[in-house]
C-alpha positions in Angstrom: 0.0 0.0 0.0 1.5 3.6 -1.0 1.8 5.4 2.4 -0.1 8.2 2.9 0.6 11.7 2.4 1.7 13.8 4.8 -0.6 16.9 4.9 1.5 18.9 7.4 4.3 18.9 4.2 1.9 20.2 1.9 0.8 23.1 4.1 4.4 23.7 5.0 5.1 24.1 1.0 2.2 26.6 0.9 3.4 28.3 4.0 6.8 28.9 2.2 5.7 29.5 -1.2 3.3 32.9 0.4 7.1 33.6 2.2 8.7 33.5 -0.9 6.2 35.1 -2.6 6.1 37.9 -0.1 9.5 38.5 0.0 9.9 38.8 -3.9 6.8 41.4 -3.9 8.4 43.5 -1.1 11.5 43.7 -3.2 10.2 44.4 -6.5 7.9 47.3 -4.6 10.9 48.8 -3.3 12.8 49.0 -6.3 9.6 50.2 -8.6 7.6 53.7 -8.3 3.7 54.4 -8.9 1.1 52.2 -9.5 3.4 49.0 -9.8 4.7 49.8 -6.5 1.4 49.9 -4.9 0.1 47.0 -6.4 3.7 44.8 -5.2 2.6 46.1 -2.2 -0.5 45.1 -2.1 0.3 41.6 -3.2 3.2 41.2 -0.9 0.2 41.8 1.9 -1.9 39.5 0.5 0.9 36.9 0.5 1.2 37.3 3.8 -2.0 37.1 4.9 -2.4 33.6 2.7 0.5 32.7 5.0 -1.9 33.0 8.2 -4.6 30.8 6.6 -2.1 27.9 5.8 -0.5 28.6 8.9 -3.7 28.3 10.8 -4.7 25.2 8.6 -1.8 23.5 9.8 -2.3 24.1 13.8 -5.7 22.4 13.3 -4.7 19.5 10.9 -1.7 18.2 13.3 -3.3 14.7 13.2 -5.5 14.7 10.2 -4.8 12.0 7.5 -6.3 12.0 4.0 -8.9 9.5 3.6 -7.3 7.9 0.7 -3.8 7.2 0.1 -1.7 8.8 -2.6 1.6 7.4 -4.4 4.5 8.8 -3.5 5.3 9.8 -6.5 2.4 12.4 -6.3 3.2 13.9 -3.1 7.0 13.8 -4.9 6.2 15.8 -7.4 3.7 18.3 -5.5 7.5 19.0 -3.4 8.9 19.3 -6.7 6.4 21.3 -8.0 6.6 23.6 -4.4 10.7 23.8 -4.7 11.2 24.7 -8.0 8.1 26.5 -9.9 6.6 29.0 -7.3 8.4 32.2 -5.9 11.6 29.5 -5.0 15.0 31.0 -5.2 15.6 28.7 -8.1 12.9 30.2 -10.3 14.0 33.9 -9.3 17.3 33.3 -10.2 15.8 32.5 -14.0 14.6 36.6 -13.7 18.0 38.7 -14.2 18.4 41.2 -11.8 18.4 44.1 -14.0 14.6 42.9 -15.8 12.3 45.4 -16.8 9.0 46.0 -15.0 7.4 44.1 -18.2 9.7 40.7 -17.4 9.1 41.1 -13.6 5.4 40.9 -14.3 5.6 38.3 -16.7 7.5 36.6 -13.9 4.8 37.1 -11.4 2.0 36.2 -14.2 3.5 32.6 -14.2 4.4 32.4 -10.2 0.5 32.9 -9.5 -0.5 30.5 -12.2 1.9 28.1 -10.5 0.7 29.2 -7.4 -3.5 28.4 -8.5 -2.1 25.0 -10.1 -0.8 24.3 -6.5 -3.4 25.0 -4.5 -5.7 23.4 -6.7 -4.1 20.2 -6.5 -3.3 20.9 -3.0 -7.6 21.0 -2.1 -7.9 17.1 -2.6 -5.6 16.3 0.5 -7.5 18.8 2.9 -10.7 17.4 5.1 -14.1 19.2 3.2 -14.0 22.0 6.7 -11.5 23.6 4.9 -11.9 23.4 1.8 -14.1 27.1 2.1 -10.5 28.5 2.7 -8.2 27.3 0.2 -11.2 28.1 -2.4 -10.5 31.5 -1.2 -6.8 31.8 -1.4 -7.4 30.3 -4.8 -10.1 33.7 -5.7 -7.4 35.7 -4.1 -4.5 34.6 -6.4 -6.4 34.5 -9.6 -7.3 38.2 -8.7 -3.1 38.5 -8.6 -3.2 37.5 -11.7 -5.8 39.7 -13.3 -4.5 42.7 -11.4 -1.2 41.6 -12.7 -2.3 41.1 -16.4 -4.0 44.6 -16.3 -0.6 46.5 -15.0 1.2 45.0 -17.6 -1.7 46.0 -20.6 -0.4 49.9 -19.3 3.2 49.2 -19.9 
């Protein structure tokens, strides 16, 4: 039988991709001016606020187990997936530090897809009570991503 996956992993990925994600905001808002500053802002803000609702998700799941088991290659690749596509330091290092405001979005554009993907896949593990709450962290980041898409239509 595959063993089961670990939920408290999967929050802690979502925990440190709203970190990362965070962090990178902050920067790019202190390095841009005007309406892309504000909005950086704002996002960094959000992240961290999607960082309370994991973090509170994983205080109340400390001994819930998925009703099913998974393989471990799915739990593998949703680490994988965590590590290396969203807001990590690997796929920051693929945006050059002198990129225009038009790359940074574009950057940001495919960190909050990655981040909806995630999430998305990430629902299935948690019990139906929360289920309410990831939903809206999901909203929240697809509103990233419009707010996002619109900033870069002014550029």
């Amino acid at each position: 039988m595959a063993p089961l996956l670990n939920i408290d992993e999967v929050l802690q990925f979502a925990v440190r991709i709203e970190e990362q994600g965070e962090q990178f905001y902050r920067q790019r808002a202190a390095s841009a001016t005007g309406q892309a500053a504000a909005l950086f802002t704002q996002l960094a803000d959000d992240e961290r606020q999607h960082r309370g609702v994991f973090s509170t998700m994983l205080g109340r799941l400390a001994s819930y187990q998925p009703p099913t088991a998974y393989p471990d290659e799915y739990f593998q690749y949703l680490r994988a997936y965590a590590d290396q596509t969203i807001f990590s330091d690997a796929a920051q290092k693929s945006l050059p530090p002198a990129a225009s405001l038009g790359d940074v979005i574009e950057f940001a554009l495919g960190r909050e897809l990655a981040s909806i993907t995630y999430y998305s896949e990430m629902r299935a593990f948690l019990p139906p009570a929360h289920h309410e709450a990831i939903e809206q962290v999901i909203a929240e980041e697809r509103r990233h991503f419009a707010r996002l898409a619109a900033l870069k239509r002014t550029l």
